[in-house]
PyMOL Python script that loads the backbone (N, CA, C, O; Angstrom):
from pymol import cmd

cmd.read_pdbstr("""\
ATOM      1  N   UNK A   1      30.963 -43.460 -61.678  1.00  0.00           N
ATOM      2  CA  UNK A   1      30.822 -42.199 -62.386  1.00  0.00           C
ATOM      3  C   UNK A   1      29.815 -41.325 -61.641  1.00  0.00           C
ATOM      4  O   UNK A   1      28.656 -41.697 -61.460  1.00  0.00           O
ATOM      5  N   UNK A   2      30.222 -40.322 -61.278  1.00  0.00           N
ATOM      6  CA  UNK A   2      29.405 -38.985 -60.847  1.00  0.00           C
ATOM      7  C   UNK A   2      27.933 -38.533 -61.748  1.00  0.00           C
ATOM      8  O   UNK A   2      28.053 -38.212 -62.930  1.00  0.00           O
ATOM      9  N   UNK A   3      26.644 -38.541 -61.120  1.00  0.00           N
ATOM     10  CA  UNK A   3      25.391 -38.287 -61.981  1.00  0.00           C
ATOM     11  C   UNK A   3      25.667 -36.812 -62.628  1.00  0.00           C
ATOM     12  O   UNK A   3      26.355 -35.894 -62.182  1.00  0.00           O
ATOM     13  N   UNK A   4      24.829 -36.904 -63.940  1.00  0.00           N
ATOM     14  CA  UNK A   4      25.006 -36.218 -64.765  1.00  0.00           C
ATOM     15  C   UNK A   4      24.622 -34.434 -63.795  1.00  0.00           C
ATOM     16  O   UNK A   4      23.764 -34.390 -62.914  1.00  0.00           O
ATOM     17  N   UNK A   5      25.254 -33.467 -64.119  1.00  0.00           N
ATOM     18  CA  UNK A   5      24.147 -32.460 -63.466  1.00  0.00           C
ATOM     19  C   UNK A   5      22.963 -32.162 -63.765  1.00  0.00           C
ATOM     20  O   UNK A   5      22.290 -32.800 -64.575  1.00  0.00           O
ATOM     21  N   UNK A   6      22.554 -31.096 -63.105  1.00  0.00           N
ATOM     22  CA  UNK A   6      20.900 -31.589 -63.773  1.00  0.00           C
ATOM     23  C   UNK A   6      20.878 -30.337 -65.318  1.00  0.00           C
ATOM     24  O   UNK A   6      19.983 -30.241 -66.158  1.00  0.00           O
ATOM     25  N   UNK A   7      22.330 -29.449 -65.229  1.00  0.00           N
ATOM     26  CA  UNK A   7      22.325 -28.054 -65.918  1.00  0.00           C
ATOM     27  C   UNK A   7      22.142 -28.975 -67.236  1.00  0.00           C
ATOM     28  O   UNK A   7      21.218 -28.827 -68.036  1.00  0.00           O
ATOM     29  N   UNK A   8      23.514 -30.287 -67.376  1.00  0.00           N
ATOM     30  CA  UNK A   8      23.470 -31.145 -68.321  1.00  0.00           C
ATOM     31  C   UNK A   8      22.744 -32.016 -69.046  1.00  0.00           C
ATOM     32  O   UNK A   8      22.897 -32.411 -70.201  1.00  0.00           O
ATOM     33  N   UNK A   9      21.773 -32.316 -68.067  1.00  0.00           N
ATOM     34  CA  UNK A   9      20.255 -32.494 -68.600  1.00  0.00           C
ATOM     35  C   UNK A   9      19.393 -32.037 -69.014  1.00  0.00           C
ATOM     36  O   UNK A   9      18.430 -32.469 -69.647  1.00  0.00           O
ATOM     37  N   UNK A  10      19.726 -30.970 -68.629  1.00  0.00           N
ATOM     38  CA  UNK A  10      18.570 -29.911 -69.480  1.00  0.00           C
ATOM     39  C   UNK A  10      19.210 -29.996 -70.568  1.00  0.00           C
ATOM     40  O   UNK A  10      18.780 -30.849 -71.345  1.00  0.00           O
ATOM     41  N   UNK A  11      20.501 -29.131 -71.048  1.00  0.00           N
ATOM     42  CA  UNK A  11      21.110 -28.954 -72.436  1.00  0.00           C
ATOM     43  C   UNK A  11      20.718 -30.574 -73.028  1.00  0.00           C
ATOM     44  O   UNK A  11      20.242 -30.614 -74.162  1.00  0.00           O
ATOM     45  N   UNK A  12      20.853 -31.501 -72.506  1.00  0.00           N
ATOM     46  CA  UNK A  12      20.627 -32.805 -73.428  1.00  0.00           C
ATOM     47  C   UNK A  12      19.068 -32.356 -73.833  1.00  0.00           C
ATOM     48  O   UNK A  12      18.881 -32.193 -75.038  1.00  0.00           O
ATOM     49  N   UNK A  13      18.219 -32.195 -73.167  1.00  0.00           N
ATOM     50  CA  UNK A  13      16.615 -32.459 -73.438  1.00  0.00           C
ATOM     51  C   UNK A  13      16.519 -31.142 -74.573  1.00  0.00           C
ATOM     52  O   UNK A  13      15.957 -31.390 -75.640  1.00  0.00           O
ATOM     53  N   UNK A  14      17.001 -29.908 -74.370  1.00  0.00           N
ATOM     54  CA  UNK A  14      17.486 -28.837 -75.880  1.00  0.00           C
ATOM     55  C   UNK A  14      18.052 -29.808 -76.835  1.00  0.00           C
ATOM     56  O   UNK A  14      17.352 -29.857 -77.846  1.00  0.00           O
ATOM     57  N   UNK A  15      18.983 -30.530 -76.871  1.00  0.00           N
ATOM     58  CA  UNK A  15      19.581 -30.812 -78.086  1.00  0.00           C
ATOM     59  C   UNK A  15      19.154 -31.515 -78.671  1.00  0.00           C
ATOM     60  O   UNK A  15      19.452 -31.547 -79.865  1.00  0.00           O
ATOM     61  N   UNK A  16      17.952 -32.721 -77.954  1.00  0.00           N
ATOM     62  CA  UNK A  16      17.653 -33.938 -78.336  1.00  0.00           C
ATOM     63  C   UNK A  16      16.319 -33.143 -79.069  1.00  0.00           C
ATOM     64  O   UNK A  16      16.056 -33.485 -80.222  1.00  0.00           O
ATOM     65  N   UNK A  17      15.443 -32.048 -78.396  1.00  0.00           N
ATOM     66  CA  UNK A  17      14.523 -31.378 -79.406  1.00  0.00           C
ATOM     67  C   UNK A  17      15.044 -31.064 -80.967  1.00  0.00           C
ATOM     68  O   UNK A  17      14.517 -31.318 -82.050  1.00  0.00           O
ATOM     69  N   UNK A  18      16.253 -30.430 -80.636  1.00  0.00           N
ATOM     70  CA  UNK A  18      16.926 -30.021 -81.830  1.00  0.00           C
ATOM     71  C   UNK A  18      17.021 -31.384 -83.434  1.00  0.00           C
ATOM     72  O   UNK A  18      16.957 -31.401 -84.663  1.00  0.00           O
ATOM     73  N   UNK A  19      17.205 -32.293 -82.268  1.00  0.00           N
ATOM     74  CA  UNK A  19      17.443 -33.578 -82.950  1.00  0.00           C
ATOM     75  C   UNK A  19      16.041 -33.943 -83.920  1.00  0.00           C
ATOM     76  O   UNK A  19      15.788 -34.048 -85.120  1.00  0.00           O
ATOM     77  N   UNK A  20      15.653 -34.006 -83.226  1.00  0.00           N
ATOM     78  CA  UNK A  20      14.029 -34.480 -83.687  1.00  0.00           C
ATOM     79  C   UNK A  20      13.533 -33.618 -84.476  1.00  0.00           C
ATOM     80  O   UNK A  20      12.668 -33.969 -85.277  1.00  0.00           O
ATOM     81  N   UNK A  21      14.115 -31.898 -84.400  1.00  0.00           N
ATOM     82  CA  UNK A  21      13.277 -30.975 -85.351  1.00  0.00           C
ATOM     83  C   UNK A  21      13.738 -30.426 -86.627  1.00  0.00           C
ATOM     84  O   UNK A  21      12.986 -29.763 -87.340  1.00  0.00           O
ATOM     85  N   UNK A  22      15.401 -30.778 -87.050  1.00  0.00           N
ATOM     86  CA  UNK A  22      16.132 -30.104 -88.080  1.00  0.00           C
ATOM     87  C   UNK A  22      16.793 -31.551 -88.309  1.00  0.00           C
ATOM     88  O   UNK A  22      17.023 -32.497 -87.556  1.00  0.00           O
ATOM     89  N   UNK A  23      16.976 -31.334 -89.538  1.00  0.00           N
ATOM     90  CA  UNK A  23      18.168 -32.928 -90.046  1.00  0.00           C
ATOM     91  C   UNK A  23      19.680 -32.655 -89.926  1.00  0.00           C
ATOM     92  O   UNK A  23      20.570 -33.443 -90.244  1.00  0.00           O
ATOM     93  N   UNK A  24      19.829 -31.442 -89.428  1.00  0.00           N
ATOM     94  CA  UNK A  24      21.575 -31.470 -88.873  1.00  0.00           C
ATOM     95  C   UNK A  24      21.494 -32.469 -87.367  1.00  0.00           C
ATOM     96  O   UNK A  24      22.057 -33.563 -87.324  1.00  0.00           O
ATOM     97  N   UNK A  25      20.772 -31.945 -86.270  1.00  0.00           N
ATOM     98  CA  UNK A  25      20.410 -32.562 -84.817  1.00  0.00           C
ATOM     99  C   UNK A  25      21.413 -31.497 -84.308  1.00  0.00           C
ATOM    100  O   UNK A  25      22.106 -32.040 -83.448  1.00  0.00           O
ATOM    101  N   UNK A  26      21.776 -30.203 -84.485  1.00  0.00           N
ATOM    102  CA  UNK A  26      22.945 -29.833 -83.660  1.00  0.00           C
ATOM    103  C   UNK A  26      22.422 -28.321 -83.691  1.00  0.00           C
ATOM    104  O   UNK A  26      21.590 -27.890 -84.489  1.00  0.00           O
ATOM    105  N   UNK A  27      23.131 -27.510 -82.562  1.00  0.00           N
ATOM    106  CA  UNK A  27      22.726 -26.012 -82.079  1.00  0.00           C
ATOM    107  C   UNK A  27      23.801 -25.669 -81.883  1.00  0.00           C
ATOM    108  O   UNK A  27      24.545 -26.290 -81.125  1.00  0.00           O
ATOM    109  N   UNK A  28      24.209 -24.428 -82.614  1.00  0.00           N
ATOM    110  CA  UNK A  28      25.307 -23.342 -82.560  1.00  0.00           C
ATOM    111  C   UNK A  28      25.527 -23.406 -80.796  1.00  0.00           C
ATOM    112  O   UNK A  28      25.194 -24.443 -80.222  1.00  0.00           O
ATOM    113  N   UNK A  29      26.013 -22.422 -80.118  1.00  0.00           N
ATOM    114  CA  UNK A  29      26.010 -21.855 -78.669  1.00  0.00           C
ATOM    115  C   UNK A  29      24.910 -20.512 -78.938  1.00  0.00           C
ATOM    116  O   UNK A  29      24.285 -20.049 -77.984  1.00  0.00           O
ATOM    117  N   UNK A  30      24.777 -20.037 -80.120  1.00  0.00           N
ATOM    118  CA  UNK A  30      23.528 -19.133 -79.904  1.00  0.00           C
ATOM    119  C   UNK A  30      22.729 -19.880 -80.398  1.00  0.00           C
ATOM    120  O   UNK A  30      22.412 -18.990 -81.187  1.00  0.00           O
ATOM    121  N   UNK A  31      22.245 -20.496 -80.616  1.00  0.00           N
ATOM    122  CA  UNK A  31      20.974 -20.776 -80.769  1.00  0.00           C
ATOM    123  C   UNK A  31      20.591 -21.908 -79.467  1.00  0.00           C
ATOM    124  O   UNK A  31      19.431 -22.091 -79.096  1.00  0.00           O
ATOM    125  N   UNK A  32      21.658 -22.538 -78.928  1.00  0.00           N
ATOM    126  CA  UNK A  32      21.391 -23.012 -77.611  1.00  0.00           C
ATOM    127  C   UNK A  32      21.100 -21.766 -76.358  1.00  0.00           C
ATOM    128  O   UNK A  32      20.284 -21.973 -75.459  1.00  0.00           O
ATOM    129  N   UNK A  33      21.867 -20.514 -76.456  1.00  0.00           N
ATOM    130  CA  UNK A  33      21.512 -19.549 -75.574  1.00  0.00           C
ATOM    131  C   UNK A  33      19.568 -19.071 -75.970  1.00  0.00           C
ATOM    132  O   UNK A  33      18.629 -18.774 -75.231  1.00  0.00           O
ATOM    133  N   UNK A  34      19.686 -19.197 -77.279  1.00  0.00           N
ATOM    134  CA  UNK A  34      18.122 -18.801 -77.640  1.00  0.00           C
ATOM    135  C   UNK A  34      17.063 -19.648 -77.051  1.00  0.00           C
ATOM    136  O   UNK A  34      16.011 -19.180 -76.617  1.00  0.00           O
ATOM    137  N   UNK A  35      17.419 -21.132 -77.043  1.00  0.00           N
ATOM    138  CA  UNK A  35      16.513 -21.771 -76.375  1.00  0.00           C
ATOM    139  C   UNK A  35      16.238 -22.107 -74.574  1.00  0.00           C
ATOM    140  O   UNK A  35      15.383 -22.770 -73.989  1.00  0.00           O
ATOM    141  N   UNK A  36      17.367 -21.324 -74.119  1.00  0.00           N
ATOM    142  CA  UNK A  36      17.845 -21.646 -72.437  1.00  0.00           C
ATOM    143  C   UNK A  36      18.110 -20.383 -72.055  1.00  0.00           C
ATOM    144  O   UNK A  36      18.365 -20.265 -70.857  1.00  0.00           O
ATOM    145  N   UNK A  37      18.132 -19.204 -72.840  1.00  0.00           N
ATOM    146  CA  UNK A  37      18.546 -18.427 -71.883  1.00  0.00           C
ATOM    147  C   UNK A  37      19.914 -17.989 -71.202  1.00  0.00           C
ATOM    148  O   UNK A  37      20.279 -16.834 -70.981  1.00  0.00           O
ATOM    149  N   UNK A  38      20.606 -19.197 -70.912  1.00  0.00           N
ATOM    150  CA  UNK A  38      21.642 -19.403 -70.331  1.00  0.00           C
ATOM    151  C   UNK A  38      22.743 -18.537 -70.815  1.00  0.00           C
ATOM    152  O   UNK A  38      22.884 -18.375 -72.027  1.00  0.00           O
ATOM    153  N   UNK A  39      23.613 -17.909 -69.875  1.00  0.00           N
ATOM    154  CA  UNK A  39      24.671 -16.898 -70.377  1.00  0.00           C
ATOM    155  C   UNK A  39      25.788 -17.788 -71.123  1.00  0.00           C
ATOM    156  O   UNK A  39      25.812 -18.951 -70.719  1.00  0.00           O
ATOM    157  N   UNK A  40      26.500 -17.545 -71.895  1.00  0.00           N
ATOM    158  CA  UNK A  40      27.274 -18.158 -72.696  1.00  0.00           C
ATOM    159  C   UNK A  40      28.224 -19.218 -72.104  1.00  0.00           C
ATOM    160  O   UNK A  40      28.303 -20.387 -72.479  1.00  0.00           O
ATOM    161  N   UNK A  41      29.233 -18.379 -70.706  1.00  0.00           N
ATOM    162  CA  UNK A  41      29.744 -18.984 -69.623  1.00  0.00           C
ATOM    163  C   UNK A  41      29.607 -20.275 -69.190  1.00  0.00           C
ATOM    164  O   UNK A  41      30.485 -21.114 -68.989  1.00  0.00           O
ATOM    165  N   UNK A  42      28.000 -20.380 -69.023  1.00  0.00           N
ATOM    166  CA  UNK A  42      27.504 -21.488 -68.545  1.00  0.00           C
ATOM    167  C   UNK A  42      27.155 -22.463 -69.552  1.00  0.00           C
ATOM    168  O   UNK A  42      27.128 -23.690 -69.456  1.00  0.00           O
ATOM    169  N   UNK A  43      26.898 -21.734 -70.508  1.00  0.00           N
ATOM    170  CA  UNK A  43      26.608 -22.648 -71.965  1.00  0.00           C
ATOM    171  C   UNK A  43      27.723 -23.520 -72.032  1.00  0.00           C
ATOM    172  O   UNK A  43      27.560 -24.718 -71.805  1.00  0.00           O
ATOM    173  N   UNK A  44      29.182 -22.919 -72.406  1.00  0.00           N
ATOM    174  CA  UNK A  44      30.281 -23.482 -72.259  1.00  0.00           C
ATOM    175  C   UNK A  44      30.386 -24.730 -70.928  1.00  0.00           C
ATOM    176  O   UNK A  44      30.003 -25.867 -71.205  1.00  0.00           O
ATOM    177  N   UNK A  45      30.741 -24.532 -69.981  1.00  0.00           N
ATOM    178  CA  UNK A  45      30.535 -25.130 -69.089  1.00  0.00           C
ATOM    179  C   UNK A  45      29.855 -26.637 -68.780  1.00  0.00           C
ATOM    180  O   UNK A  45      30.348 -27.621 -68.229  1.00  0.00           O
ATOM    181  N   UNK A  46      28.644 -26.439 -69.304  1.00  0.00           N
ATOM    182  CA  UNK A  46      27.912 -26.781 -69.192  1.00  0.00           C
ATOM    183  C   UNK A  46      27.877 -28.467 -70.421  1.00  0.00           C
ATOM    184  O   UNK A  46      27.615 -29.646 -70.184  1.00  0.00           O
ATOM    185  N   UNK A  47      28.330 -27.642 -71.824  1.00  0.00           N
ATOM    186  CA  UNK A  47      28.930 -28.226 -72.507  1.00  0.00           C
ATOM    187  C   UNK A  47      30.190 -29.263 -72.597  1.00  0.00           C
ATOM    188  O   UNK A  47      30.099 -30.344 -73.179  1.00  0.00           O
ATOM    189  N   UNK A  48      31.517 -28.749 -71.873  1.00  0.00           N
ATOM    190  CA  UNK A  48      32.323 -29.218 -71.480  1.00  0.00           C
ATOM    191  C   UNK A  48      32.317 -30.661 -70.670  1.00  0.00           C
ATOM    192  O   UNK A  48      33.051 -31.647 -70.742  1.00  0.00           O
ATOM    193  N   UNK A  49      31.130 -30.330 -69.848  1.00  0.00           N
ATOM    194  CA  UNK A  49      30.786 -31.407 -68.639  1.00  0.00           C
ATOM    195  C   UNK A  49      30.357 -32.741 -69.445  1.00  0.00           C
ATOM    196  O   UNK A  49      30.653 -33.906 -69.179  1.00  0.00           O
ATOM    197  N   UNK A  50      29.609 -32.258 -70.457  1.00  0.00           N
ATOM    198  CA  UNK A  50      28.750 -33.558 -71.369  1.00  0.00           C
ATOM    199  C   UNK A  50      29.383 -33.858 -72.223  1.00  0.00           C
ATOM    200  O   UNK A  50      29.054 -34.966 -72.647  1.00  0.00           O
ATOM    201  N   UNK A  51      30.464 -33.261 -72.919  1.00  0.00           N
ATOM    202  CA  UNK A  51      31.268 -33.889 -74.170  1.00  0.00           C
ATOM    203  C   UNK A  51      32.771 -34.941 -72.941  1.00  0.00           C
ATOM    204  O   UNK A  51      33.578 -35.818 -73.248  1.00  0.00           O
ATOM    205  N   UNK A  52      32.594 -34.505 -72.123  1.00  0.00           N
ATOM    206  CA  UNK A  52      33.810 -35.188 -71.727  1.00  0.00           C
ATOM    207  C   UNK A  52      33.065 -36.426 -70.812  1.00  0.00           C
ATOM    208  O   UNK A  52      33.508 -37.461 -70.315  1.00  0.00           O
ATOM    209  N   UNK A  53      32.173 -36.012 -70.830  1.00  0.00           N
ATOM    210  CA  UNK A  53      31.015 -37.858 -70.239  1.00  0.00           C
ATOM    211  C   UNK A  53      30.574 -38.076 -71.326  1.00  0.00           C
ATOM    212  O   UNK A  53      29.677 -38.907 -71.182  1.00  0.00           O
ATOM    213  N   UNK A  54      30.726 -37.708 -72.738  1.00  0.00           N
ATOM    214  CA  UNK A  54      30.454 -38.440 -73.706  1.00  0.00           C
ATOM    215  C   UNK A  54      29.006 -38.418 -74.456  1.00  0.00           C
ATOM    216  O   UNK A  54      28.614 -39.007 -75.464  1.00  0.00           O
ATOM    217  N   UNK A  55      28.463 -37.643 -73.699  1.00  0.00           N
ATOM    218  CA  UNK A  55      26.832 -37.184 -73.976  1.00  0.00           C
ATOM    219  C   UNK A  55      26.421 -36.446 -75.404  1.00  0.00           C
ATOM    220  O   UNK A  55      25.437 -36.494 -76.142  1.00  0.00           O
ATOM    221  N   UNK A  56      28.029 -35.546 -75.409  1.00  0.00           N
ATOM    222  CA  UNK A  56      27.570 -34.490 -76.436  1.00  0.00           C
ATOM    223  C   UNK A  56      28.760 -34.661 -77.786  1.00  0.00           C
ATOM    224  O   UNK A  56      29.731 -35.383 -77.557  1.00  0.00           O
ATOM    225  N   UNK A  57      28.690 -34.230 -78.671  1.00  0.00           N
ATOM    226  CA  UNK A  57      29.396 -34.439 -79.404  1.00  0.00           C
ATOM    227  C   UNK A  57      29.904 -32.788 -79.864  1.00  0.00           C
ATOM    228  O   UNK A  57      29.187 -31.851 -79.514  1.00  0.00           O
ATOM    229  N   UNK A  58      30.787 -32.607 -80.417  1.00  0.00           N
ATOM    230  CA  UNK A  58      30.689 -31.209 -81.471  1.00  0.00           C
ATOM    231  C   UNK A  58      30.814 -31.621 -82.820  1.00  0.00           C
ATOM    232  O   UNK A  58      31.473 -32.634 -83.053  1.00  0.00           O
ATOM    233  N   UNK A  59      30.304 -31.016 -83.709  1.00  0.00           N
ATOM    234  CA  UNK A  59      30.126 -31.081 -85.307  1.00  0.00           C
ATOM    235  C   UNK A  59      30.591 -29.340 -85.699  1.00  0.00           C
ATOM    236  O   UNK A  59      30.818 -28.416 -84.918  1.00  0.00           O
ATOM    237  N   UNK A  60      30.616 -29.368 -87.394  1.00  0.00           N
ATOM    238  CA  UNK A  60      30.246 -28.508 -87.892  1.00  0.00           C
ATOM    239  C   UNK A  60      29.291 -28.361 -88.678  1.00  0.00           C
ATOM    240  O   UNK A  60      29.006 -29.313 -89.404  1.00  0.00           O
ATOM    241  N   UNK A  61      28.494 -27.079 -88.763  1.00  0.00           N
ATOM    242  CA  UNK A  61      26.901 -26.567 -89.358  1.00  0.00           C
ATOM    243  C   UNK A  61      27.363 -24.877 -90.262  1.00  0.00           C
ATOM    244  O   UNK A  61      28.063 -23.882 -90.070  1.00  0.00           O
ATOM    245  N   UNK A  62      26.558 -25.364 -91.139  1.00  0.00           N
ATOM    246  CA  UNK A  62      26.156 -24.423 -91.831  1.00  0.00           C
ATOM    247  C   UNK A  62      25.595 -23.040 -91.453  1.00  0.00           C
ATOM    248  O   UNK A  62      24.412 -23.319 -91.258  1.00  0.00           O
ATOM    249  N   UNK A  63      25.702 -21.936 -91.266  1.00  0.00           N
ATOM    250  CA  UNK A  63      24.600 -21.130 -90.963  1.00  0.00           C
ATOM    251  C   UNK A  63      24.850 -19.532 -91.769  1.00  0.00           C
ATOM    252  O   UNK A  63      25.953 -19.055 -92.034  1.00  0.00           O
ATOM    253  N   UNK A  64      24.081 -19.169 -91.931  1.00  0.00           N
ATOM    254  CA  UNK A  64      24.419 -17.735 -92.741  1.00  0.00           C
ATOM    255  C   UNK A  64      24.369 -16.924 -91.645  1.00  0.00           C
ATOM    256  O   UNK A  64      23.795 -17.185 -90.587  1.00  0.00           O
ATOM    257  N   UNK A  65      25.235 -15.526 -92.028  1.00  0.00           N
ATOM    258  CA  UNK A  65      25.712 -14.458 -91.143  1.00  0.00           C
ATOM    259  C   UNK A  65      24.426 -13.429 -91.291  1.00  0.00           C
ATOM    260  O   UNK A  65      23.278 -13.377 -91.731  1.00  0.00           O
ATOM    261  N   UNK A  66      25.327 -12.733 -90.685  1.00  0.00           N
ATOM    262  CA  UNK A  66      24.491 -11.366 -90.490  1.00  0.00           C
ATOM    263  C   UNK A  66      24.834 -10.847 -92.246  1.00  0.00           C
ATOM    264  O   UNK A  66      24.137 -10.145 -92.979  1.00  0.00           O
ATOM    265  N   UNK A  67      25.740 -11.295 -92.432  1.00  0.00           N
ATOM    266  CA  UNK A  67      26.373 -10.661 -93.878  1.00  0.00           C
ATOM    267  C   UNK A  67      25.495 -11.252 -95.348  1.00  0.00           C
ATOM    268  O   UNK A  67      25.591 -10.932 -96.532  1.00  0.00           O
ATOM    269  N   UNK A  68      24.657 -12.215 -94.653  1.00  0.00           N
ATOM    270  CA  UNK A  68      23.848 -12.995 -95.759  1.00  0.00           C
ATOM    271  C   UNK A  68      24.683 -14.412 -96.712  1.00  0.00           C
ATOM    272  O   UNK A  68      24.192 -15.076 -97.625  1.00  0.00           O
ATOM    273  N   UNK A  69      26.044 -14.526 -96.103  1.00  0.00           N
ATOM    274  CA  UNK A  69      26.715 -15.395 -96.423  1.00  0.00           C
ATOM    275  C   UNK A  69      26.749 -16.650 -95.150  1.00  0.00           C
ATOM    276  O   UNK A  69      26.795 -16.609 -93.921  1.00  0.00           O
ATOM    277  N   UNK A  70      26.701 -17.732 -96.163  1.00  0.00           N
ATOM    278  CA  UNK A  70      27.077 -19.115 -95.229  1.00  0.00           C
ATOM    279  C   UNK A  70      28.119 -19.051 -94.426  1.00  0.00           C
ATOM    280  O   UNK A  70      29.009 -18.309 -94.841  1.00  0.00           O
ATOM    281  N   UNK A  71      28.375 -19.738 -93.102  1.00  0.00           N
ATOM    282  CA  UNK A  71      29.755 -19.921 -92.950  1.00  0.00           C
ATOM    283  C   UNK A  71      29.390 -20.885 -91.491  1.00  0.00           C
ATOM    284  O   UNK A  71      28.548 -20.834 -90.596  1.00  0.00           O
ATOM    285  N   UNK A  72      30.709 -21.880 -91.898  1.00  0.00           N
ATOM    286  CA  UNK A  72      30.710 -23.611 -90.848  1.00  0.00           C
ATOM    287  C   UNK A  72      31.193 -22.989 -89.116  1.00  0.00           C
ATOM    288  O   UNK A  72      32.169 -22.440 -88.605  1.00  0.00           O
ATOM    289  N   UNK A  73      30.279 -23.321 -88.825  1.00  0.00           N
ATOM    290  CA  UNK A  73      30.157 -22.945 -87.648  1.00  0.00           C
ATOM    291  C   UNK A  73      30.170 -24.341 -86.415  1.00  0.00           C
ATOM    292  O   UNK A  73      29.670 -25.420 -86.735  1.00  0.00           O
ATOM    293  N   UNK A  74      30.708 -24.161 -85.224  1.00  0.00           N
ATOM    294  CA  UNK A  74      31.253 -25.171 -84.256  1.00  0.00           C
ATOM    295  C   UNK A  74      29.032 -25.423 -83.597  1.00  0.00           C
ATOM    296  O   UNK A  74      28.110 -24.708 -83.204  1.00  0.00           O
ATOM    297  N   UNK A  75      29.242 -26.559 -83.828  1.00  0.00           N
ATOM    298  CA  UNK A  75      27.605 -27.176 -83.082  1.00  0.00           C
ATOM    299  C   UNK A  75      27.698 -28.313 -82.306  1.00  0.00           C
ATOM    300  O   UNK A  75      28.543 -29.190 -82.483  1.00  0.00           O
ATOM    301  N   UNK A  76      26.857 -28.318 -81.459  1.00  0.00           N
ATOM    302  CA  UNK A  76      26.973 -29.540 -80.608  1.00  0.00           C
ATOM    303  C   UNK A  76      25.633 -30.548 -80.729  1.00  0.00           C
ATOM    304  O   UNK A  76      24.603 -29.929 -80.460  1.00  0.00           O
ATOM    305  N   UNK A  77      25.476 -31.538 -80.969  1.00  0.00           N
ATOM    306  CA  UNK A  77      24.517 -32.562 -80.791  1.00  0.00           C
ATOM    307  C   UNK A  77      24.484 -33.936 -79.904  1.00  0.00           C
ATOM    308  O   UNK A  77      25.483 -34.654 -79.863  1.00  0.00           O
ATOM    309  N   UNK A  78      23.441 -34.225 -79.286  1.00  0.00           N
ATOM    310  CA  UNK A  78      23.957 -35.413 -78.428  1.00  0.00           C
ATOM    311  C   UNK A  78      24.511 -37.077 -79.348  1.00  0.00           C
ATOM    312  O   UNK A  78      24.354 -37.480 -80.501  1.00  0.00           O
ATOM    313  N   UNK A  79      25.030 -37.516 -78.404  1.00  0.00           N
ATOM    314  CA  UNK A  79      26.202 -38.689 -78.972  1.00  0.00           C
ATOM    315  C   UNK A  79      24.718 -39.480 -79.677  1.00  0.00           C
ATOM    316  O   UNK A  79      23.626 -39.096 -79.257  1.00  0.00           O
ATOM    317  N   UNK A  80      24.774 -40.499 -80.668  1.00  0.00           N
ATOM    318  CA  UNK A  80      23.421 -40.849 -80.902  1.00  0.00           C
ATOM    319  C   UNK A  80      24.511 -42.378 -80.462  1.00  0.00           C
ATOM    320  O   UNK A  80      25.684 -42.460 -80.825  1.00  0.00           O
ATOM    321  N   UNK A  81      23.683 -43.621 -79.509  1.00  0.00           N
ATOM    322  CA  UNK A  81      23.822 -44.865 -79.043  1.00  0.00           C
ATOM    323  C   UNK A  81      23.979 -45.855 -79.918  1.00  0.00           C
ATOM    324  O   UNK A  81      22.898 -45.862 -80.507  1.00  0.00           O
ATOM    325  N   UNK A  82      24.641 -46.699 -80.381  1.00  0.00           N
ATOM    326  CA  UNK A  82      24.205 -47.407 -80.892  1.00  0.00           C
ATOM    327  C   UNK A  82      24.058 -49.134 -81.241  1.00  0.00           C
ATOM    328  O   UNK A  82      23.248 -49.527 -82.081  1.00  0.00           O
TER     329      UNK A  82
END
""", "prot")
cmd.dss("prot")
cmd.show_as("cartoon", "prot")
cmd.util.cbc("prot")
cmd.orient("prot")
């Protein structure tokens, strides 16, 4: 197997904060752009690389809109080992 990139390591070391700091463990793609910066493109990308090596998972999350209403939104968190 090909080493992880290092773009993919970073997003793991974001998600695994995420993990440790909220009881979902998971980040929208904006709120992963909020913590990296990273243009969406690459967010994607970047994403892709780690769910298909198994690193990342996708879920759905809760989050309220701009509209002040909830709504289930696509999140990613890392795979937890076990």
């Amino acid at each position: 197997m090909k080493p992880v990139p290092p773009s993919a390591d970073e997003l793991i070391k974001v998600l695994e904060r995420a993990d440790r700091e909220g009881p979902e463990g998971a980040l929208t793609t904006s709120e992963i752009y909020a913590a990296t910066g990273w243009s969406k493109d690459r967010i994607r990308r970047v994403l892709a690389v780690a769910i298909a090596r198994g690193l990342v998972e996708a879920v759905q999350v809760w989050r309220l809109g701009i509209d002040g209403r909830p709504h289930k939104l696509p999140a990613y968190r890392v795979v937890r080992k076990k």
